[in-house]
N, C-alpha and C positions, 0 to 999 in steps of 0.2 A: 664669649657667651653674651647674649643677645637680652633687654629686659622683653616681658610679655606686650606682644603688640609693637616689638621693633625686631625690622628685619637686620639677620648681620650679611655685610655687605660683603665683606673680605673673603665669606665663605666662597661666594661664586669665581670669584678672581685665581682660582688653583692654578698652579703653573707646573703639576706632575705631569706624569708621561701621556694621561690621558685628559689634558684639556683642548682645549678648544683654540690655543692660544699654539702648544705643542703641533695638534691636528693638521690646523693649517699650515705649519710652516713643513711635516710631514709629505702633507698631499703637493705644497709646492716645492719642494727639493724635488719630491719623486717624479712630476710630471716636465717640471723646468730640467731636469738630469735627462730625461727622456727626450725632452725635443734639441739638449745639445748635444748628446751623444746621437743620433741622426744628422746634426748638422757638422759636427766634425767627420765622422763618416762619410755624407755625402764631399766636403771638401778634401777629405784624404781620397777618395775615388777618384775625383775631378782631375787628382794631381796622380795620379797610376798610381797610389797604395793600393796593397790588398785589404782585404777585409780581414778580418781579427777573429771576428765570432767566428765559430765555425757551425754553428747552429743556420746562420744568414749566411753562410759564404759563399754554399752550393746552391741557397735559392736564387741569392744574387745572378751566380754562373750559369744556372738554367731559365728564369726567368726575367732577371733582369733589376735593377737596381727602386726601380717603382713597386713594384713587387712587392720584395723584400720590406718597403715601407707599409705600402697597405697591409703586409702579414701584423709590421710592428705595432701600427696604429691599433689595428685588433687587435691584439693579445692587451695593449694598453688599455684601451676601452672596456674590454673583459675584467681585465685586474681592476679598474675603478669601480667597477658594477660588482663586482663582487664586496669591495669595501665598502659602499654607499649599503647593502644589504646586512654588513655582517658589523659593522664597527658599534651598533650600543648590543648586540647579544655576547661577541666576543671583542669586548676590549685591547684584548692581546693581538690582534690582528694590523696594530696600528705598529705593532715594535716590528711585523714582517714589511712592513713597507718601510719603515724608517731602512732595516737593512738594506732591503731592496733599492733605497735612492744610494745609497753608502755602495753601494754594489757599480752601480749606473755612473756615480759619480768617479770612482776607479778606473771604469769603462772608458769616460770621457778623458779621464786625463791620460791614459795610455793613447787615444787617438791623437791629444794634441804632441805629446813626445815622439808619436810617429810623424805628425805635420814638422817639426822642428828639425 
């Protein structure tokens, strides 16, 4: 509790599921998950692994391994534009990304147990 005329300082400093503090490390798990789960993919390719998804596996097969990236970087770009729109009306939208890196980052390590 704060006297009149003094701001409290501690108030701003929240460290729940919805700060600022949260957020970013949020948007960066989610987008850093994303660019090594691409990079391990592209080096399990490199080395004749198949692909995993099977959502990218037939785009891979028909259009080609560039492709399948330009499709990803969209859909990523999409998923951030819709956060950047939605995260002060629904706050809750920031626990779907949290899964979503948790998701990505399973991704990533099933590629690297394939490289091994």
């Amino acid at each position: 509790m704060s006297l009149p005329g003094h701001v409290a300082v501690g108030a701003r400093l929240s460290t729940g599921p919805n700060s600022r503090l949260n957020q970013g490390l949020i948007l960066t798990a989610f987008v850093g998950f994303q660019f090594l789960d691409s990079l391990t993919t592209h080096l399990g390719l490199a080395l004749q692994h198949q692909e995993l998804n099977r959502i990218m596996a037939p785009l891979m097969a028909t259009q080609g391994e560039l492709a399948a990236y330009a499709v990803k970087g969209t859909a990523v770009a999409v998923l951030l534009a819709v956060l950047m729109l939605m995260y002060r009306r629904k706050p809750r939208v920031w626990h779907a990304y949290h899964v979503a890196a948790w998701i990505t980052a399973f991704g990533v390590i099933v590629n690297l147990a394939q490289l091994l």
